[in-house]
N, C-alpha and C positions, 0 to 999 in steps of 0.2 A: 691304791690299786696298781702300784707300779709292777708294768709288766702284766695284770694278769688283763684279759680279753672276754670280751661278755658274747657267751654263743648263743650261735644263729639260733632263729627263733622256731625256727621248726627240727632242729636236731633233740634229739629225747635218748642219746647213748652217749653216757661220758664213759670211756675206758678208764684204768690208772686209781692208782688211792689216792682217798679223799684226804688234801692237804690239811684243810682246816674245817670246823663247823664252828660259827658263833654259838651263844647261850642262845638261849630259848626262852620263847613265851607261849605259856600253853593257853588253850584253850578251851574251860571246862574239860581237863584232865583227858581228853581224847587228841585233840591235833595242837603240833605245835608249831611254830613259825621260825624260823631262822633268817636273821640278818641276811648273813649266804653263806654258800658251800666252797669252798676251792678243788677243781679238780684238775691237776695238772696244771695247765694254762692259764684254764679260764674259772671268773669267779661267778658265781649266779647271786644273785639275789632275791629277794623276798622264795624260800622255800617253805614249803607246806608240806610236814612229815605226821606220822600218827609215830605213839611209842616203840611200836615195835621193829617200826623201819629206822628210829632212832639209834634204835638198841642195835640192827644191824651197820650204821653206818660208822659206829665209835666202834665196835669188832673189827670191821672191813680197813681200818682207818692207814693200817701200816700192809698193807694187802698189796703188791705192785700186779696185779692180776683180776683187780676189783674191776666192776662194769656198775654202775648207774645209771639206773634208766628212769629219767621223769618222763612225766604228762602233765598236760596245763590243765589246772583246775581253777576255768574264769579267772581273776588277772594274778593266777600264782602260778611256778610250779612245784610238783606236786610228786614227791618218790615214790616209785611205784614196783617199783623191782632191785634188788641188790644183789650180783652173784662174787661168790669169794669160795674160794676152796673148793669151786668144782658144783656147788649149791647154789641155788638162788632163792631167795626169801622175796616175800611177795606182800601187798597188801592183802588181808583181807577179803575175799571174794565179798561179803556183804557190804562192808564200809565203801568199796569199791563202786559195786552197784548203784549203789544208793548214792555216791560223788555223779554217777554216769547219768543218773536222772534229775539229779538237782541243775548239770549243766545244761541237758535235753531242758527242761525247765524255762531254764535262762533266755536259751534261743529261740524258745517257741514264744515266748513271753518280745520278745523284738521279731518275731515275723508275724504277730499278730497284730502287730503298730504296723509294721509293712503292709501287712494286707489289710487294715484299716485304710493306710492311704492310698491303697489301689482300686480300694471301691468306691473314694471318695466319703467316707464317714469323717477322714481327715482330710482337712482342706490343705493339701503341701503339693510338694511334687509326688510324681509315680512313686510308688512303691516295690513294684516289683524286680526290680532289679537290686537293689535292697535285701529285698525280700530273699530271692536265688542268690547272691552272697554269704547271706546269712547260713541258709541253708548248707551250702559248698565248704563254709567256715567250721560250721558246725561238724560236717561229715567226715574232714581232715580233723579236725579235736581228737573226735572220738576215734578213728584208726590210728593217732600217731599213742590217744592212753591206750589202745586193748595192745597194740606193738608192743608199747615199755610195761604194761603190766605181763604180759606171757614171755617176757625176757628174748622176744625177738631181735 
């Protein structure tokens, strides 16, 4: 990784063409995984693409004008917008969705352990503040994917 730089963890707009994309492993022919992206600088790892944002990033690839925009989808991230040539390609509205509720999921699924230990069901510490983290965490999530999915 000589020279490149792993970006901050809440930016979701890489400008610039995409240097390199490792091979891939798919996942039941719908999502695939990527070693990492290079984009400009900085390299990402573990990315989570579907085909069709695949197919836009190997188009985009010699683009000096490309924008990629991810979102975290729980501990990956996740392409969600591509613009090149004035266009931008997008995931999916339903696959999208349906990423959006599996995360809602996740988090409700750890505020419910929180609010177990704030009623005392679990014998630990408070839960509540825990709990309003999670919540906070969750809410930044989701405005930094709906951002990178409508190519803000």
């Amino acid at each position: 990784m000589a020279g490149k730089q792993r970006p901050p963890y809440f930016r979701v707009v890489f400008p610039g063409p995409v240097r390199s994309v490792t091979g891939e492993m798919a996942w039941e022919g719908h999502w695939r995984s990527r070693a990492y992206i290079d984009f400009g600088r900085y390299r990402l790892g573990d990315v989570v693409t579907c085909p069709r944002m695949d197919r836009v990033l190997d188009e985009c690839g010699s683009d000096p004008d490309a924008v990629v925009r991810l979102g975290h989808f729980l501990i990956w991230r996740w392409v969600l917008s591509v613009s090149s040539g004035g266009q931008i390609e997008r995931q999916g509205l339903l696959p999208f969705a349906l990423s959006l509720l599996l995360i809602t999921a996740t988090f409700a699924v750890g505020g419910f352990v929180c609010l177990f230990i704030s009623i005392g069901v679990l014998e630990m510490a408070d839960g509540v503040l825990p709990g309003l983290a999670l919540a906070v965490l969750w809410a930044v999530h989701m405005a930094m994917n709906l951002k990178a999915w409508l190519g803000a």
